[in-house]
Structures are given as C-alpha cells and as structure tokens.
N, C-alpha and C positions, 0 to 999 in steps of 0.2 A: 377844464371841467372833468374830466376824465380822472384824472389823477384824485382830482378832490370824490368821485365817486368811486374811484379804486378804496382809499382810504375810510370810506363809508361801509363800504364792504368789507373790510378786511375789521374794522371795527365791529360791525356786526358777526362775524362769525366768532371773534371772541368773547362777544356777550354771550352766544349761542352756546358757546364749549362752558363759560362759567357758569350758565344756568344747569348743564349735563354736570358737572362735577360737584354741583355742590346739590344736585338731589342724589350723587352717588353717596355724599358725604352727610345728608338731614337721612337716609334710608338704610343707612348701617345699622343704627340702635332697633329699628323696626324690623330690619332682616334678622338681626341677633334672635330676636324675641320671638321669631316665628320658626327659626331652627331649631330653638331652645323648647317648642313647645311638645312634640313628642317626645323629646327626653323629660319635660316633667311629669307627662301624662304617664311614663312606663315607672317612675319616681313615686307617684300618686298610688296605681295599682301595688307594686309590689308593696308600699309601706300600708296600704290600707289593707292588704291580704295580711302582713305580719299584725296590725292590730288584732284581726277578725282571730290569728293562731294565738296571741296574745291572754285574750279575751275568752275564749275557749278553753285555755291551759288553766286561767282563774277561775273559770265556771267550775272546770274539775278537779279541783284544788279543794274548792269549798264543800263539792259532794260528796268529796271523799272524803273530808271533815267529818261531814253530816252523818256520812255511812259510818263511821270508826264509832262516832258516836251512839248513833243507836243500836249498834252491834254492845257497846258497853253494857248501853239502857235495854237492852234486850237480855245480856245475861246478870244482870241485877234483878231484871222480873221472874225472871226464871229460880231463882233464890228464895223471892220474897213469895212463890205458889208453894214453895216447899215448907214455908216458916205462918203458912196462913193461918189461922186458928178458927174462923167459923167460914162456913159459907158464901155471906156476905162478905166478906175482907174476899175473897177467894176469887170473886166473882169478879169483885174490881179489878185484882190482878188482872185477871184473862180479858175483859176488855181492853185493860191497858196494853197486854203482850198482844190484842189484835192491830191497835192502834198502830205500836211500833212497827208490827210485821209491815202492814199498809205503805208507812212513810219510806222504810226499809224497799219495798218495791218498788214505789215510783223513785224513789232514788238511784237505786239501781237502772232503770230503764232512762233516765235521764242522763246517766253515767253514760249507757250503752250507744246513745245516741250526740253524745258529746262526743265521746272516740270517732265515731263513723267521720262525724264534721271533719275532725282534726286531720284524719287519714285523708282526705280527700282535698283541705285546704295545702294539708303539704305536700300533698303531690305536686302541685299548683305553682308550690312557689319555685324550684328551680326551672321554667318554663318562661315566667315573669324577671327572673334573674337577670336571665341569659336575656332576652328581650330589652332589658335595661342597659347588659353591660356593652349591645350593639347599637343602643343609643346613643349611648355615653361615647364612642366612636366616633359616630357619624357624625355626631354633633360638634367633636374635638374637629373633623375634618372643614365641618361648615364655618365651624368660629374662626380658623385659620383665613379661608378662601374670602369669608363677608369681610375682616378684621385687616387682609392685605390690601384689599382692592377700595377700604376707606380711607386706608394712610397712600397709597397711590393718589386714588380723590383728592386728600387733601395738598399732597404736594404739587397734582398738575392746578390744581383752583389757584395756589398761591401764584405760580410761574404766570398762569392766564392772567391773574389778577396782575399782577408787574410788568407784563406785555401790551396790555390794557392801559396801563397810566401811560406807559412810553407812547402807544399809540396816538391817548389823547392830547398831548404834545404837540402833533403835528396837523391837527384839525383845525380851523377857523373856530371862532367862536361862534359865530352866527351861524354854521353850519353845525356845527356840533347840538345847537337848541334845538335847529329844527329836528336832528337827529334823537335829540330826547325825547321829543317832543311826540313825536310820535310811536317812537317805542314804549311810550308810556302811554298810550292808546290804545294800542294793538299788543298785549301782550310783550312786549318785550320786543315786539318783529316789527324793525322799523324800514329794512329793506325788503324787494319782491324782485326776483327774476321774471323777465319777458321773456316765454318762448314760443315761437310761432304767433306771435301777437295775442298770448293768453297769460294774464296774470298767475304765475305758479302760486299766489298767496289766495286769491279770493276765489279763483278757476273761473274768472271771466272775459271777455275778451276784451282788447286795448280800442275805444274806436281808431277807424284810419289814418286820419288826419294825427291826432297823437303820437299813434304808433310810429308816421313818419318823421314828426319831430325826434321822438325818443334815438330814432335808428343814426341821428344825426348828433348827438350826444353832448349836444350845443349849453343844454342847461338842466336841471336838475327840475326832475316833472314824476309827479305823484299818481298813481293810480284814481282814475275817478268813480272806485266804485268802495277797495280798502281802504283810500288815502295814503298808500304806503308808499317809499321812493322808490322808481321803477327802475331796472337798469337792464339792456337789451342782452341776450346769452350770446346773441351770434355775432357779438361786435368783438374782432382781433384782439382787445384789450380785456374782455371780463369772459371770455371762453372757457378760461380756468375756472370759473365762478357756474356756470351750467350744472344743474344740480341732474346726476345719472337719471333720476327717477322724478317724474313734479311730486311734489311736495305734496302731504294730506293740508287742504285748508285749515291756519288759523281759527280756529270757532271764536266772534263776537256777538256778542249776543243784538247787537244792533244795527250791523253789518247787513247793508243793502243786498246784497247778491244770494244771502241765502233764501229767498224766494225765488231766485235767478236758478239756482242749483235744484231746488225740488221741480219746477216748470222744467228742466232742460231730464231732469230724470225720468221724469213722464212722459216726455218725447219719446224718451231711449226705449221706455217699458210701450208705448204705443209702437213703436215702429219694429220691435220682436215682434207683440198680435200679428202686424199686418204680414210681413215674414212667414210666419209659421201658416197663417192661413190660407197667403199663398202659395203656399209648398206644397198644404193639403190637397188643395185644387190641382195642380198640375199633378200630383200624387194620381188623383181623382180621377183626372183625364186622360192620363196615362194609361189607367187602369180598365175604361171604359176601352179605350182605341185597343188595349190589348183584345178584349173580350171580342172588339168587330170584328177584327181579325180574326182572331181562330171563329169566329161563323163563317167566316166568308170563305174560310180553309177549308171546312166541313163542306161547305155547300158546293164549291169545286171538287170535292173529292168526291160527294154523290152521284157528281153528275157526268164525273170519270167511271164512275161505276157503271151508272145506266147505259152509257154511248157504248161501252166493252160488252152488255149484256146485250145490246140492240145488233151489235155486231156480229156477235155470237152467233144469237138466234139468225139471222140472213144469212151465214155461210150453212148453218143446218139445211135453212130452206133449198137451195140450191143442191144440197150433195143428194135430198130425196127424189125417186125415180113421178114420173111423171104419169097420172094415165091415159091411155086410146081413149080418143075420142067417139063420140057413142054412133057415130055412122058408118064405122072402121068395115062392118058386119054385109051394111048395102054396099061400102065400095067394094068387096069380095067380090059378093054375087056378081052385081053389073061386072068384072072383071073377069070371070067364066062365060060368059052367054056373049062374049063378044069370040067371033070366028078366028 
C-alpha cells in the first residue's frame, strides 16, 4: 500500500505542476496586453496632441485664406469710394468697408489665438514623445521576459504532460478512478497531507481512531470531512512529501468544515479579548499596588520626621537651666538664726 500511495502522490504533484504551467501558458496573451497598455495610452496622447496641432494648422490655413481675402475685398472698396458718383452709392460703400473691417478683426483675433494654442500644444509634444519612446522600451523589455517565460511554460507543460502518461502506466486501474474520482471533486486535489493529525486540505482534525489506522498505512483511507486521500507526513516513506508550510485550504463551496473554520476563528478572536483584558487587569492591579506603596513610603517617611522632631525638642528641653524652687528664700533664713 505504501508504494501504491507513493505513486498517488507523485501523480498528484504532476497534476499540480501541469495545472502551474499551463495557467503560465493561458496568462501570457493577458500579460502581453496589460504591458502593452501604457504604451498604447502614451501612443493615444501623443497621436491625439498631433491631431489637436493638425487641426489647428488647418484652422489657420483657412483664416489666413479668409484674411488675404478680405484684405483683396478691402482694397477694391477702397477704389470703388473713390469712383462713387452720388451719395447714396457712397454710403453703401462705407457700410460695406465697415463690414469688411469687422470680419477682418475677428479674424484676426481668432488668428491671434490659434498661434497661442499651437505654441503651447507644441511645446507639449516632445514631452509626450520622449514618454512614448520610454514606453516603447519598457514594453520591448516586458514582451521579452512575458514571451520567455511562456515558451519555457510551454516546454515544461509538454515534459510534465509525458512524465504523466509514464506515470499512469504504473497505477492500478481501480486505483487510478478513485484517484480521478476525486480530483474531480475537489478541484483537481485529490490527495491531502496529515500533519499532527490535521488535514493540510480542509484544516481539520483527523478523528483518533483514523488517524491511528492512517499512521499504520495498511490501506488507502480518505479524509472525513474533504473526502480527499489522506497520507501521514511523518511516516519514513512520504517525509519527502511534508509540505514546509500547510497549505491555504482548497475552497469548496460545499465542503463541510468551513463552518468548522469560521467557529474555530471566533475562538481565536474570543480568546485575544479575554488576553487582552486580562493583561488590562493585572496592568490595573499593578498600578493600584504601585500607588499603596508609595503611601505607605509617605506615611513612613512622616512619621520619621515627627519621632526626629520629637527628639529634637527633648534634647532642647534638657540642655534649659532649671529654676529655685520658691522656698529656696525660707531655707536661707531658717539657715542664719540657727547658732
């Protein structure tokens, strides 16, 4: 049984690599296209600024048309005041030479204001140039690195894919279904490491009794929560196979254990609270027994004060002289009148 789950494994990890190679290989034309895209956006700008100078050059093309022209029509009016013959003829001229003057001016100022544009849009463009032509680069350097790393793709896909048929060569047949069988279940993941007695596929634990059979590697025993083939990490034979880091869960969308997964999160997020609010508390009490302390400092150091001051004053008392007592006066006398 061992071998025949070696074989499962080793088949599984080449599904695994062909699935890896051939999303490097469907992801090449998508990566092309998102390399490619600010070099069409600096493609876009500069050619839309060359319209805008384009379109401008034509605008004053035709006002300078328009100018030459009523510069013509202007000195033909001028002719025809000199050749007027009454009043009225006379008069129409001069409206007409107002007319021209008029169109003559905003022509002009439309002229004036066409230059400004054009000055300012060609300032513009060797700015947008340069910008494109370090697109045009970057973009040559991305097409290279997306363009090698698809044709690598696709040579390691073939090799996996012809390591693959040899593989299945050597599998049972009846083991091979169930091995379809459920990689067409679960995504494509039809094996799951056991480590520490916790499914690396679904991230729940193996019960006991199973997990003991498993460690004994007698028969071929599925996970009862993914259904997936279980095989132990810390067994002499699949050690190789111990993945450095567990694995992020498979997501099924029907897969029993992710309600198992949300319950066991809200333990983890319950048991920080209680953590931290323990911490507060001892913080709390810490803080508190500090405070008695320095009273109790205080209240010893007062009372070192007072007993120094009480001292004090009693060696004073003692050094002051004392006075005769008020009979000192009779024992004189009585102490004369004796013979």
């Amino acid at each position: 049984m061992k071998e025949k789950i070696l074989k499962l494994i080793a088949l599984q990890d080449l599904d695994n690599k062909i699935q890896l190679w051939r999303q490097v290989v469907d992801q090449g034309p998508e990566k092309l296209a998102q390399a490619r895209q600010p070099l069409e956006t600096a493609k876009s700008d500069v050619d839309a600024l060359k319209e805008k100078i384009s379109e401008n050059s034509k605008r004053r093309r035709e006002l300078e048309a328009e100018s030459a022209d009523l510069s013509n029509r202007k000195t033909i009016n001028q002719t025809r005041q000199l050749k007027a013959r009454n009043n009225e003829e006379y008069r129409a001229v001069l409206k007409e030479a107002d007319n021209i003057a008029a169109l003559a001016t905003n022509c002009d100022d439309v002229l004036l204001t066409l230059m400004d544009e054009d000055e300012k849009l060609r300032t513009q463009l060797p700015g947008l140039q340069e910008r494109l032509e370090s697109e045009e680069k970057l973009f040559e350097e991305k097409s290279q690195v997306i363009t090698s790393t698809v044709e690598d793709g696709k040579k390691n896909l073939a090799e996996t894919l012809k390591a693959r048929e040899t593989s299945l060569e050597t599998i049972p047949q009846d083991l091979l279904s169930r091995y379809q069988t459920v990689a067409k279940n679960r995504n494509g993941q039809a094996m799951a490491p056991v480590t520490k007695g916790l499914c690396q596929s679904c991230r729940l634990s193996i019960p006991p009794q199973l997990f003991n059979e498993l460690q004994k590697t007698e028969q071929l025993l599925v996970c009862p929560n993914c259904a997936r083939i279980i095989y132990w990490t810390a067994h002499p034979h699949f050690k190789e196979f111990a993945p450095d880091e567990p694995p992020e869960p498979i997501p099924d969308a029907k897969t029993p254990g992710a309600k198992g997964r949300k319950s066991q999160a809200k333990k983890d997020s319950a048991k920080k609270v209680r953590a931290k609010k323990e911490q507060v508390e001892q913080d709390q009490a810490e803080t508190d027994q500090t405070g008695q302390d320095q009273l109790e400092a205080d209240q010893v150091e007062q009372d070192q004060i007072e007993a120094d001051q009480v001292e004090q004053d009693l060696a004073e008392t003692d050094q002051t002289p004392t006075d005769p007592p008020e009979n000192s006066e009779a024992t004189e006398e009585s102490s004369e009148s004796q013979p």
